[in-house]
C-alpha atoms as a printed R data frame, in Angstrom:
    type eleno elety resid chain resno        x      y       z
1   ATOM     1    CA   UNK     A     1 -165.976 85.628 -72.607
2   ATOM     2    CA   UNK     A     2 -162.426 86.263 -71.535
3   ATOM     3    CA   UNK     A     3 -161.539 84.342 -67.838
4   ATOM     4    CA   UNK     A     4 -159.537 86.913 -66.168
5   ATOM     5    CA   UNK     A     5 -156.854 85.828 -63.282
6   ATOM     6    CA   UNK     A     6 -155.237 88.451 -61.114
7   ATOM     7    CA   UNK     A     7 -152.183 87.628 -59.485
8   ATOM     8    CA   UNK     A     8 -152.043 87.957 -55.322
9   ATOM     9    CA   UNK     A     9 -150.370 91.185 -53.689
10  ATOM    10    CA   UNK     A    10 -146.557 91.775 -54.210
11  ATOM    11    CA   UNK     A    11 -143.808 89.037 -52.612
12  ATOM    12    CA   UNK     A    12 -145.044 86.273 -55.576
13  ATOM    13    CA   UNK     A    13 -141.224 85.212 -56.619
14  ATOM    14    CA   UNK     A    14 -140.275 85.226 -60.060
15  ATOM    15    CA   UNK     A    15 -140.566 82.159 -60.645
16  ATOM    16    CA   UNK     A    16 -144.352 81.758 -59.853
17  ATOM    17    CA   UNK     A    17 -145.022 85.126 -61.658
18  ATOM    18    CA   UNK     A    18 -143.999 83.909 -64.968
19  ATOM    19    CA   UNK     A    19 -145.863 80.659 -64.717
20  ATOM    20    CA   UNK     A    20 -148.855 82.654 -64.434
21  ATOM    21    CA   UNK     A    21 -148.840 85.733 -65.795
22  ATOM    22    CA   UNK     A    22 -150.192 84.620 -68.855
23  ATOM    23    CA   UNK     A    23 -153.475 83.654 -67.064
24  ATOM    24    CA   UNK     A    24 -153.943 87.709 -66.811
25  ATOM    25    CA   UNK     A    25 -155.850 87.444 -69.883
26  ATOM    26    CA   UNK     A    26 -156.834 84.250 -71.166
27  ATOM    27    CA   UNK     A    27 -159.468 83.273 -73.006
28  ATOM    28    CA   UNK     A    28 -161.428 79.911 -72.385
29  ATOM    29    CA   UNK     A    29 -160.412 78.451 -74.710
30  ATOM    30    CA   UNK     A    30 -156.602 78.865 -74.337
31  ATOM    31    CA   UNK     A    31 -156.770 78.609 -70.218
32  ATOM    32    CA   UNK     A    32 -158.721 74.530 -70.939
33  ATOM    33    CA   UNK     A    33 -155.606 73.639 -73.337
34  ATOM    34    CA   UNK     A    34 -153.234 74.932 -70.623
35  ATOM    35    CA   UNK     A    35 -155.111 72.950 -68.370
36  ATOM    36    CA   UNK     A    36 -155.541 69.988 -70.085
37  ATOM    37    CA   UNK     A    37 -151.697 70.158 -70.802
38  ATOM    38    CA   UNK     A    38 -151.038 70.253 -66.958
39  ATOM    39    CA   UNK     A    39 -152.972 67.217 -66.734
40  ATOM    40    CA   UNK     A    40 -153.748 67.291 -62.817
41  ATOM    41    CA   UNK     A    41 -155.674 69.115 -59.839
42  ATOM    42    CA   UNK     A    42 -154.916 68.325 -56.851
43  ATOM    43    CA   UNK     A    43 -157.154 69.809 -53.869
44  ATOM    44    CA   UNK     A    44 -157.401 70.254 -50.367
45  ATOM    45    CA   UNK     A    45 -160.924 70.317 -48.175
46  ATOM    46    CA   UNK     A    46 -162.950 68.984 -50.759
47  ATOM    47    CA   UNK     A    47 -163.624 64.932 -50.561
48  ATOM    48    CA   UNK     A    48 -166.081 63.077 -52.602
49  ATOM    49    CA   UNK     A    49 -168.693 62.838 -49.416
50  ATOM    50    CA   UNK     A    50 -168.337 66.676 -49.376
51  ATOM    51    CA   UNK     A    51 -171.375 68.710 -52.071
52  ATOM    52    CA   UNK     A    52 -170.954 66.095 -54.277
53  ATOM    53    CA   UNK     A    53 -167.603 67.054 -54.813
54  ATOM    54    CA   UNK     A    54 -167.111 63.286 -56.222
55  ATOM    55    CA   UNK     A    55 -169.279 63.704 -59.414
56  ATOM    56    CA   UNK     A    56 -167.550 67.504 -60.283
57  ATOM    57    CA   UNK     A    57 -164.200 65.784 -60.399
58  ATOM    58    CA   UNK     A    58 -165.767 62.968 -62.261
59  ATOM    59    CA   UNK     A    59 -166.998 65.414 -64.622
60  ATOM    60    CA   UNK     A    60 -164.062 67.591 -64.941
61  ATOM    61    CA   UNK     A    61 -161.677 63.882 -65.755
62  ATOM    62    CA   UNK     A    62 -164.653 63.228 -68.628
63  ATOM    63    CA   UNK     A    63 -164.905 66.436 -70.354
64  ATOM    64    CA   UNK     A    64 -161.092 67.839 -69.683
65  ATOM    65    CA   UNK     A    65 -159.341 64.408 -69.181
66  ATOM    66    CA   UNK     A    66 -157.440 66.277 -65.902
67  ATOM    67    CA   UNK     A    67 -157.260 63.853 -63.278
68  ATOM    68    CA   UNK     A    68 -157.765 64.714 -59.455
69  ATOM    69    CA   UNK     A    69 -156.363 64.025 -55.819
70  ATOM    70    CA   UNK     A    70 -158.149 65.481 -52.694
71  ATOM    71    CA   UNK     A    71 -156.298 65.730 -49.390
72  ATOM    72    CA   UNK     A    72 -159.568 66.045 -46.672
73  ATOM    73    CA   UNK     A    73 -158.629 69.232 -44.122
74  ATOM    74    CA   UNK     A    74 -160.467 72.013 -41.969
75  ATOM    75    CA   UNK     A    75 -160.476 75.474 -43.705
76  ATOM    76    CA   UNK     A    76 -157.765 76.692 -41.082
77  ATOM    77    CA   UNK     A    77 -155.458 73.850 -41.991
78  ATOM    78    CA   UNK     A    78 -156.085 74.389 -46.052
79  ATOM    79    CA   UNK     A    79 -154.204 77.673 -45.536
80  ATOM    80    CA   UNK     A    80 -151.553 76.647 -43.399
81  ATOM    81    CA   UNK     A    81 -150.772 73.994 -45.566
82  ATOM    82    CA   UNK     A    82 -150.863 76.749 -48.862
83  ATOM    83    CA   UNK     A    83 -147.920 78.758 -45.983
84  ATOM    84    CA   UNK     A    84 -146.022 76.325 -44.784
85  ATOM    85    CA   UNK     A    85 -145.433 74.245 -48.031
86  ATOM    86    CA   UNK     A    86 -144.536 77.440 -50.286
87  ATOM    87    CA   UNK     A    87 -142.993 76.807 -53.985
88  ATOM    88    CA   UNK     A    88 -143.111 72.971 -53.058
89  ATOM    89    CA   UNK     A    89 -146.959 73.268 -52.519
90  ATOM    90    CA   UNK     A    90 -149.028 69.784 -52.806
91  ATOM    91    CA   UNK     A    91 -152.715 71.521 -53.114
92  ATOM    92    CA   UNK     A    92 -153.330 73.827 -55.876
93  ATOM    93    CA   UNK     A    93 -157.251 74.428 -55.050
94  ATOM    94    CA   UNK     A    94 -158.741 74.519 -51.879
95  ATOM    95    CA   UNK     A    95 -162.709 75.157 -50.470
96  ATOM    96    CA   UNK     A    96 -162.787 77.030 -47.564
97  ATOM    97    CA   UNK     A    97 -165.548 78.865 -45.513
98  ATOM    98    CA   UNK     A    98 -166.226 82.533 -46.543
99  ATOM    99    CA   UNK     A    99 -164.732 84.047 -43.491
100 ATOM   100    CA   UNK     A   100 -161.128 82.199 -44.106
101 ATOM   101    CA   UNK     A   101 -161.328 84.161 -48.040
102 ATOM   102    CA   UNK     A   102 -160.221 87.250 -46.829
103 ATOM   103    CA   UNK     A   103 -157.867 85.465 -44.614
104 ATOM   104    CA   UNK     A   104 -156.153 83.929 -47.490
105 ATOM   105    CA   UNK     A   105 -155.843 87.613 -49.236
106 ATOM   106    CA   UNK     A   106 -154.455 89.256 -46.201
107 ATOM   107    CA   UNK     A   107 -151.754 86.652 -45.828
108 ATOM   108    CA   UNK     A   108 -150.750 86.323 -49.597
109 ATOM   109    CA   UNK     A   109 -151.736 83.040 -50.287
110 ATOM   110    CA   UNK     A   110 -153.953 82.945 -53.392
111 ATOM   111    CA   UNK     A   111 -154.246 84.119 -57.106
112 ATOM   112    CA   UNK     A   112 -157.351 85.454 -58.054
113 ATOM   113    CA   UNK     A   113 -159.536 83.933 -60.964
114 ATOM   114    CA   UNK     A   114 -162.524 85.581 -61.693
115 ATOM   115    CA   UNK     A   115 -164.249 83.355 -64.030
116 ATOM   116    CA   UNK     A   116 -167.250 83.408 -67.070
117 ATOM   117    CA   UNK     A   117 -169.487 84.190 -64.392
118 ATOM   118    CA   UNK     A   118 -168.348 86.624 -62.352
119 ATOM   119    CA   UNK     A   119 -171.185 89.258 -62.456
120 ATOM   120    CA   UNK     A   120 -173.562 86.737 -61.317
121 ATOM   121    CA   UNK     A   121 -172.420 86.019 -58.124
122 ATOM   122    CA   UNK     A   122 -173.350 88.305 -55.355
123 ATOM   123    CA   UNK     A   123 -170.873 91.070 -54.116
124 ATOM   124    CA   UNK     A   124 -171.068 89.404 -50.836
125 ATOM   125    CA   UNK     A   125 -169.748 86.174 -52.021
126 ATOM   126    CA   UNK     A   126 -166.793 87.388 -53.792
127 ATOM   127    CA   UNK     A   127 -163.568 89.289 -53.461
128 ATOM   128    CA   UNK     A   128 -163.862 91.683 -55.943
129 ATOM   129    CA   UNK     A   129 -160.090 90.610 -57.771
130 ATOM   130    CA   UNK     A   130 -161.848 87.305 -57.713
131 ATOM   131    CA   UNK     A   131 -159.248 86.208 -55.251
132 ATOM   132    CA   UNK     A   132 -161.730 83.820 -53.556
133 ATOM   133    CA   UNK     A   133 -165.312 83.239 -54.735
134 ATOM   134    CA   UNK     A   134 -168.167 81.499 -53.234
135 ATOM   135    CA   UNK     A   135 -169.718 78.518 -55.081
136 ATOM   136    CA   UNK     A   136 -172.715 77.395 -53.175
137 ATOM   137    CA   UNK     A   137 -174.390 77.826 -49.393
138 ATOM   138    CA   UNK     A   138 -175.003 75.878 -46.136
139 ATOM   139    CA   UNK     A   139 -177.191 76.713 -43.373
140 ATOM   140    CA   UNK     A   140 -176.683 74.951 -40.466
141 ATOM   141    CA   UNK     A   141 -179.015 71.994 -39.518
142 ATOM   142    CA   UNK     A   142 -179.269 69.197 -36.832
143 ATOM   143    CA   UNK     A   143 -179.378 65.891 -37.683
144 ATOM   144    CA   UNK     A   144 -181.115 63.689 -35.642
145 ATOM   145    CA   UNK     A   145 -180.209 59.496 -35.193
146 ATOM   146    CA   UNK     A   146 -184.130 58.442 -34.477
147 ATOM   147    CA   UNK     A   147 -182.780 54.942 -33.081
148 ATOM   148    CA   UNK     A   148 -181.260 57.002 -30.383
149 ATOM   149    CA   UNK     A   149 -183.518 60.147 -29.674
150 ATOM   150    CA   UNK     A   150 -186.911 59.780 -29.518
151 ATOM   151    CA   UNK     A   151 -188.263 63.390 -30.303
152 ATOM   152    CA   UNK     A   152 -185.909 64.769 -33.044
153 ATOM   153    CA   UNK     A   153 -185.313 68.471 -31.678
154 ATOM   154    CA   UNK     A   154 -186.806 71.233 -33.445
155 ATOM   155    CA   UNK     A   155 -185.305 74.197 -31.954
156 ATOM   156    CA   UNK     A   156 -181.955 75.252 -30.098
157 ATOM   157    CA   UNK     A   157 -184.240 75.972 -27.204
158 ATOM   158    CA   UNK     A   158 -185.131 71.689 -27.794
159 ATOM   159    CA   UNK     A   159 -181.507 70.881 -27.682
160 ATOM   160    CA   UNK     A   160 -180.634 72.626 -24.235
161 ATOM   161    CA   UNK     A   161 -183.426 71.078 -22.518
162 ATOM   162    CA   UNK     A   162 -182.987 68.001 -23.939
163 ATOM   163    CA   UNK     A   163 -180.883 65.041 -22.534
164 ATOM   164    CA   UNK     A   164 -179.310 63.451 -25.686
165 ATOM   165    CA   UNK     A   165 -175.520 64.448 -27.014
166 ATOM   166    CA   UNK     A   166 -174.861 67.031 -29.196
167 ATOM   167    CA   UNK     A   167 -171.917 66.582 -31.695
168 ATOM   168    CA   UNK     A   168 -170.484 69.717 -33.149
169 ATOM   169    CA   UNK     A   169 -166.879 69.025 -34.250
170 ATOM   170    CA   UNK     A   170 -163.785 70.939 -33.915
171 ATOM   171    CA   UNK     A   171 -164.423 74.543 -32.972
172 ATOM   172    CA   UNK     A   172 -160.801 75.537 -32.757
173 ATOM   173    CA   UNK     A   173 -160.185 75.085 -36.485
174 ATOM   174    CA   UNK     A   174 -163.524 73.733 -38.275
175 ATOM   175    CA   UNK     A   175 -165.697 76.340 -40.095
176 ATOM   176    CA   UNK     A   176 -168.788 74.106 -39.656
177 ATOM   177    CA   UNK     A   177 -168.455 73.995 -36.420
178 ATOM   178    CA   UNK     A   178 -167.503 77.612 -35.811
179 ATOM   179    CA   UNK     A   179 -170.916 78.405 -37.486
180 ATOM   180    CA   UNK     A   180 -172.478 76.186 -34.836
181 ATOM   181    CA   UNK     A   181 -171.481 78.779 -32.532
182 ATOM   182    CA   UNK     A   182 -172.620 81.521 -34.092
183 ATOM   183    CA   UNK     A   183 -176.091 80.163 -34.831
184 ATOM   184    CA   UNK     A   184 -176.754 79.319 -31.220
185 ATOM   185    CA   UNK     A   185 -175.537 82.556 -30.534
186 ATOM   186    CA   UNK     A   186 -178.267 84.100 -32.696
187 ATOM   187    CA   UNK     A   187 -180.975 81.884 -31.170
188 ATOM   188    CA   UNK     A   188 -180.052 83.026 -27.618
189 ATOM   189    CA   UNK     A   189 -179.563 86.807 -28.232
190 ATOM   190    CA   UNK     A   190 -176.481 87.378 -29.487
191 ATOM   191    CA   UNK     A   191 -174.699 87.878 -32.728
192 ATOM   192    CA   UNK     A   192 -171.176 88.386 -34.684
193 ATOM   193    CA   UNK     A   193 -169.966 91.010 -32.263
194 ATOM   194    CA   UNK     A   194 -171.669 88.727 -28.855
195 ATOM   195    CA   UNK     A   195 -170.943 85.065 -29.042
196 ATOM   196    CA   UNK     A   196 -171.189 84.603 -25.371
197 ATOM   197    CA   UNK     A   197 -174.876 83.189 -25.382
198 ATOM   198    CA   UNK     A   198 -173.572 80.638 -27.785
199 ATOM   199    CA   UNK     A   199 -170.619 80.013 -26.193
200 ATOM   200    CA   UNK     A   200 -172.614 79.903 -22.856
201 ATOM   201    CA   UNK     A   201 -174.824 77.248 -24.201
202 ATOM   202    CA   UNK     A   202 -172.500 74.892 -25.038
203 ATOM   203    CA   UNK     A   203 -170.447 75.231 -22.145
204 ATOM   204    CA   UNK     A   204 -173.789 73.621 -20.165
205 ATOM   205    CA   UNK     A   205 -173.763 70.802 -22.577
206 ATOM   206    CA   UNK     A   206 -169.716 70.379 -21.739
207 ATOM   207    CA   UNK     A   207 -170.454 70.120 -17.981
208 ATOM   208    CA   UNK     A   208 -173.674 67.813 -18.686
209 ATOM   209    CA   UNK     A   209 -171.397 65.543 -20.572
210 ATOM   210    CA   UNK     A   210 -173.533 66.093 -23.865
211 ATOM   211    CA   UNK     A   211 -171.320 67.577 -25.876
212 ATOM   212    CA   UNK     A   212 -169.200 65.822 -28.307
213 ATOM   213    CA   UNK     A   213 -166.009 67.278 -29.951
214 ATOM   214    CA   UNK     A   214 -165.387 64.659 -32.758
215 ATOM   215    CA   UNK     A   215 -166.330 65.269 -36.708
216 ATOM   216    CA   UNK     A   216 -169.348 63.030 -37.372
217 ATOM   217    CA   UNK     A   217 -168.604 61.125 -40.443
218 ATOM   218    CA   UNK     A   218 -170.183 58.249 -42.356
219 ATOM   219    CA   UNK     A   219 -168.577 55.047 -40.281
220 ATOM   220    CA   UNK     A   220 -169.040 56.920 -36.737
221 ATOM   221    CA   UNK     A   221 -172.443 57.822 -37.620
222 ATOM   222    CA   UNK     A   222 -172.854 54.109 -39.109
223 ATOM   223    CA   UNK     A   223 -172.267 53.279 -35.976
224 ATOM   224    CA   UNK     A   224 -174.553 55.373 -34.072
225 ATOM   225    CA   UNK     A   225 -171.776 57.499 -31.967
226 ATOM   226    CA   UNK     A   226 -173.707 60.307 -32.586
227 ATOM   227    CA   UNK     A   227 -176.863 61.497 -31.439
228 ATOM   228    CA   UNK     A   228 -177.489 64.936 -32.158
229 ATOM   229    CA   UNK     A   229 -175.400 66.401 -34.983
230 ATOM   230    CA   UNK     A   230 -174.690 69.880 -36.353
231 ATOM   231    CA   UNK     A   231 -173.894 70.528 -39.384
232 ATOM   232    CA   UNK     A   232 -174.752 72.273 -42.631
233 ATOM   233    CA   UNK     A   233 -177.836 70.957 -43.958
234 ATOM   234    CA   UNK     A   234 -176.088 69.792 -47.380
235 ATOM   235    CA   UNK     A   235 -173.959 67.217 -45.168
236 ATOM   236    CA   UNK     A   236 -176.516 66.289 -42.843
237 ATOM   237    CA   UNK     A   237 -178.888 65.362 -45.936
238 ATOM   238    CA   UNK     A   238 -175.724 63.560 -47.669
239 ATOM   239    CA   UNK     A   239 -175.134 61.831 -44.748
240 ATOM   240    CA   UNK     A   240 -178.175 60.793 -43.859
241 ATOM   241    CA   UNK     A   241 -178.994 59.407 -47.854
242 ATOM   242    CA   UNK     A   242 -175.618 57.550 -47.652
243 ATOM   243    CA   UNK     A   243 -176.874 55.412 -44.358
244 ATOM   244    CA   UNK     A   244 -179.858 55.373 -44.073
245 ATOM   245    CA   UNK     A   245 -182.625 58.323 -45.334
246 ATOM   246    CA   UNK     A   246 -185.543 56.731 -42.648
247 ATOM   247    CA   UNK     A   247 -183.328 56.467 -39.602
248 ATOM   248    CA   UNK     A   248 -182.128 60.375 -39.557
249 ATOM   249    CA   UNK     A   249 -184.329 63.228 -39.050
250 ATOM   250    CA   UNK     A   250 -182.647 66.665 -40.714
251 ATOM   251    CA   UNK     A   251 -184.337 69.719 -40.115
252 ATOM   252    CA   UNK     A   252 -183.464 73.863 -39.723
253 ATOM   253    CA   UNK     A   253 -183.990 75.055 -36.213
254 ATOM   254    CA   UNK     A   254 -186.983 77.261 -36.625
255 ATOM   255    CA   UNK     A   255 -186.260 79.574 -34.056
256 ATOM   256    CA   UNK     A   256 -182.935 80.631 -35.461
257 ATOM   257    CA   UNK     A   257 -179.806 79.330 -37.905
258 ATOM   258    CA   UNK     A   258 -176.852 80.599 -40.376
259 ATOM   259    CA   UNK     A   259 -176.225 80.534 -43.196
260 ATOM   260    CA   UNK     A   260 -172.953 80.997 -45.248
261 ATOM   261    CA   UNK     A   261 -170.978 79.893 -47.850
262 ATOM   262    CA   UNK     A   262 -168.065 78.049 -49.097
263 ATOM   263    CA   UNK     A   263 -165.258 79.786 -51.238
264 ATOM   264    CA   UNK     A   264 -162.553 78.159 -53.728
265 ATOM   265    CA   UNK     A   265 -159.499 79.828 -53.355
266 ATOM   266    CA   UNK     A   266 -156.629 78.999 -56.065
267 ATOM   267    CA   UNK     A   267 -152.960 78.717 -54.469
268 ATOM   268    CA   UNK     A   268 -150.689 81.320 -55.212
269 ATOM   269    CA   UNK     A   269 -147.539 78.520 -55.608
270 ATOM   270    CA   UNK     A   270 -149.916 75.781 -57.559
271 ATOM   271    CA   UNK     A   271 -148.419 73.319 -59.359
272 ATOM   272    CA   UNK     A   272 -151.211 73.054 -61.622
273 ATOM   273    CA   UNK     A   273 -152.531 76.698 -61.392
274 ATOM   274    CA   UNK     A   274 -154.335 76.013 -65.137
275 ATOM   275    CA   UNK     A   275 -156.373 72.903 -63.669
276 ATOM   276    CA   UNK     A   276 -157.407 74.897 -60.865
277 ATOM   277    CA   UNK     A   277 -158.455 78.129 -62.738
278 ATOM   278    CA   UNK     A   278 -160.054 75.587 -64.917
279 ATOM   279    CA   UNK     A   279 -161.822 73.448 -61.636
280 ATOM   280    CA   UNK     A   280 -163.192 76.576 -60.574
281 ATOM   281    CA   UNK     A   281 -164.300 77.807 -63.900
282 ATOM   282    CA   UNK     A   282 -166.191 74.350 -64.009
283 ATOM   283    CA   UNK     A   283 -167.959 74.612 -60.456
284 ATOM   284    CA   UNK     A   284 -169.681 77.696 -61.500
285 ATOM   285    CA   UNK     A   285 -171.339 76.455 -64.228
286 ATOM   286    CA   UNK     A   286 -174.841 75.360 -64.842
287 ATOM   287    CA   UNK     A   287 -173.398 71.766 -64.750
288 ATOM   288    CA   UNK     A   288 -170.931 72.411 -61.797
289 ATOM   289    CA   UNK     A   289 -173.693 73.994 -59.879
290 ATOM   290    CA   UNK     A   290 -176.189 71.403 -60.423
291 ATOM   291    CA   UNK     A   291 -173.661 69.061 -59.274
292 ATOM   292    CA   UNK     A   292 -173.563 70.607 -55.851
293 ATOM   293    CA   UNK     A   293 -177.503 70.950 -55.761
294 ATOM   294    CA   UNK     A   294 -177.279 67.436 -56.249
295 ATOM   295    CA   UNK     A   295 -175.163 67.333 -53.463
296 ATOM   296    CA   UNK     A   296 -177.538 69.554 -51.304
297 ATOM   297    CA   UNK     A   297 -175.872 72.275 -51.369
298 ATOM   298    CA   UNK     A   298 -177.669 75.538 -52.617
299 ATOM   299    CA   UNK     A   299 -175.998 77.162 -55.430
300 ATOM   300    CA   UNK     A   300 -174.617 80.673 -55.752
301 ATOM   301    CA   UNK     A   301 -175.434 81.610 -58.853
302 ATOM   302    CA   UNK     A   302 -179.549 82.402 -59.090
303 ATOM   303    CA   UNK     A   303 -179.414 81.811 -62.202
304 ATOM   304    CA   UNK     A   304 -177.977 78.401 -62.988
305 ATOM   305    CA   UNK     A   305 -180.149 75.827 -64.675
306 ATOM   306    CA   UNK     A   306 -180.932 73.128 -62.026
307 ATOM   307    CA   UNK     A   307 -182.100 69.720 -63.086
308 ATOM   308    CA   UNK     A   308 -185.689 68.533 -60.992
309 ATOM   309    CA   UNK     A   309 -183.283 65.843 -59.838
310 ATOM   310    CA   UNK     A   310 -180.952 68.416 -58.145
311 ATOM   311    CA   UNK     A   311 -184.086 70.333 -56.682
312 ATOM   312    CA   UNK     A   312 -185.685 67.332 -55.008
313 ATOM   313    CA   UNK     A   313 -182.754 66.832 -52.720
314 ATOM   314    CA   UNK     A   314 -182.797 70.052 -51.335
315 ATOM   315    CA   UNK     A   315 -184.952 70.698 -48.183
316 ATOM   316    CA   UNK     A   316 -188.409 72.735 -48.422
317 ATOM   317    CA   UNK     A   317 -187.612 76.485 -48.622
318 ATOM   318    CA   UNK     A   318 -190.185 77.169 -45.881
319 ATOM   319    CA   UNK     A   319 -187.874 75.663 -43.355
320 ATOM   320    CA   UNK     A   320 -185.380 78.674 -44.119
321 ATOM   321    CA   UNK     A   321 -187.348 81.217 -42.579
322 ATOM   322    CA   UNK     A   322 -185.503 82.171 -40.300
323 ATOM   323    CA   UNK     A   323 -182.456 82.127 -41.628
324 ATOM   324    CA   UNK     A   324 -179.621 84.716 -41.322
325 ATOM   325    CA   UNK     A   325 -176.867 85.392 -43.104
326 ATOM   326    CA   UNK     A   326 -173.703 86.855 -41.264
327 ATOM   327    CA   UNK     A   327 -174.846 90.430 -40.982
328 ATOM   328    CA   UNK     A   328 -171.256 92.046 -40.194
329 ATOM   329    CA   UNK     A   329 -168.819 89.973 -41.999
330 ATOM   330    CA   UNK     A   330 -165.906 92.259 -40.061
331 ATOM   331    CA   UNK     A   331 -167.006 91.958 -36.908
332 ATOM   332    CA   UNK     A   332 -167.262 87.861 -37.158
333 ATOM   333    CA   UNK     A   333 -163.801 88.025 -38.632
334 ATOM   334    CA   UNK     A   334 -162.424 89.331 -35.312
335 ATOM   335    CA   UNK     A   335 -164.611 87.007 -33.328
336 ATOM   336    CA   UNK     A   336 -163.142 84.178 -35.518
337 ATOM   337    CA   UNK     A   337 -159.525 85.157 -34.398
338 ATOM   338    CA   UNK     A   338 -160.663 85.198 -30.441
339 ATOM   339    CA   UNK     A   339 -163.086 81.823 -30.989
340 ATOM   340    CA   UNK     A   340 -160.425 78.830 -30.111
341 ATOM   341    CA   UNK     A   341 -159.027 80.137 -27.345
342 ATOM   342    CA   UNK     A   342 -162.369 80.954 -25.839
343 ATOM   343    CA   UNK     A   343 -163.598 77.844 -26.463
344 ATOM   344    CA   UNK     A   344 -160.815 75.936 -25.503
345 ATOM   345    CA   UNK     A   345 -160.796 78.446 -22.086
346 ATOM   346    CA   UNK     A   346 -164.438 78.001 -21.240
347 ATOM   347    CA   UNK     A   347 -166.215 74.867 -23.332
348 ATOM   348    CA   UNK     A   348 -163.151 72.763 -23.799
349 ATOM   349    CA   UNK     A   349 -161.988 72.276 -20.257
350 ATOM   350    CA   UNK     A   350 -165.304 71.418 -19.080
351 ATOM   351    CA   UNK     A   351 -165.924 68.833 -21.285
352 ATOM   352    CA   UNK     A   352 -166.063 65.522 -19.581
């Protein structure tokens, strides 16, 4: 099947425009030995620790013999980086959360690459010139450190009357932790278009002194300078696996939690634009997405072949039941614009 790339709305310079015009159109075949000519991928946002990430650019060095460079940043700073940096860009693939895809459209910032596989993934996880396109799903979990909580909470409901600290990250730019929001939000009655109760809620934990601002990671949670984390449930189960799998409890919230997904979005000035058409081509696949599986993260495409391996690491699908997607993806767009000064206005100065 032909791999189709669409350039990005008008203002590409010349320049860029002829080094990838002939990707309109490409077959496989032709886009790997482009690819494999370029030599390199460089990405932003997505580390080793991060879905596995590590073995798909293993993989993609073995079978394509394209080597790979990651520089680790929040969705929000991917983008700015794809801006600020222009024709001399230093990232030619990024992995961003869905809501920062149409983001990257709106601004000009990305080709579009619609891959062998396309028409498999959902409309929802897509733009439809395949200018970003979701490659697997999180939904967000709490991770527990049992050395330093006693009763690993269950519910959000758990959390707020509990007396342990909550870590969430950085609000004001992290997707995770943005999610956070909104799936508190949903457990206390509100939604895409009402984040107050979640906002609410963690502005008690600020002014209890249980909240924590700081991205967990594997040395601080090593450590045990976390208690409570929240994340999405394919780096809370890394995470925990990496330290120790009997000292960290991960589990949904079973009143209420989010889920999403992460899309790759291909910069409009790459260096390397081949490699990345080619990355992303590679992710996709039965391999790529057993990869992330393996990284427990849930694949997009329904149909990918998953190894028993990859299915054992993810968590039991009866913990998912109340799980909801974003239900208006245009309303949490807005909120998303209004979310870090709010935070910063009501949570972040009463954090002590």
């Amino acid at each position: 099947m032909a791999a189709t790339v669409l350039l990005g709305a008008c203002g590409n310079s010349n320049e860029t425009s002829s080094k990838t015009s002939d990707l309109s159109s490409m077959k496989i075949e032709d886009l790997t030995k482009a690819a494999k000519k370029e030599g390199q991928v460089n990405s932003l946002g997505m580390p080793d620790t991060w879905a596995n990430w590590k073995e798909t650019w293993a993989d993609i060095n073995k079978k394509y013999g394209i080597k790979h460079k990651d520089t680790d940043m929040s969705s929000a700073e991917e983008l700015a980086k794809f801006e600020s940096e222009k024709k001399n860009a230093t990232g030619d693939i990024g992995d961003v959360g869905v809501a920062f895809g149409p983001l990257a459209v709106e601004k000009d910032l990305v080709l579009g690459y619609k891959t062998s596989y396309f028409d498999e993934i959902p409309d929802w996880a897509k733009d439809k010139d395949g200018k970003w396109v979701i490659g697997y799903t999180g939904t967000m979990s709490f991770m527990t450190d049992k050395k330093a909580v006693k009763n690993a909470p269950k519910t959000w409901e758990d959390i707020k009357n509990g007396d342990f600290k909550v870590s969430i990250g950085d609000v004001e730019k992290a997707n995770q932790a943005q999610f956070a929001v909104l799936a508190a939000a949903y457990a206390f009655g509100g939604d895409e278009k009402n984040l107050q109760p979640g906002i609410d809620f963690f502005k008690k934990l600020a002014k209890e002194g249980r909240l924590i601002t700081t991205d967990p990671d594997i040395a601080s949670i090593e450590k045990g300078e976390h208690q409570v984390m929240l994340l999405w449930d394919f780096n809370a189960l890394n995470y925990r696996d990496q330290v120790d799998k009997n000292r960290f409890e991960v589990t949904i919230p079973s009143d209420k939690s989010v889920m999403s997904g992460y899309a790759t979005v291909i910069n409009k000035n790459a260096k390397n634009p081949h490699a990345a058409a080619l990355a992303r081509e590679f992710i996709l696949s039965d391999e790529g997405q057993d990869n992330l599986a393996k990284g427990y993260a849930r694949p997009i495409r329904k149909d990918a072949k998953i190894s028993d391996e990859a299915k054992k690491k993810l968590l039991p699908d009866d913990m998912y039941k109340n799980v909801t997607p974003v239900k208006d993806s245009k309303a949490w767009d807005a909120a998303l614009k209004e979310l870090p000064q709010k935070w910063q206005e009501e949570v972040g100065s009463s954090i002590k």
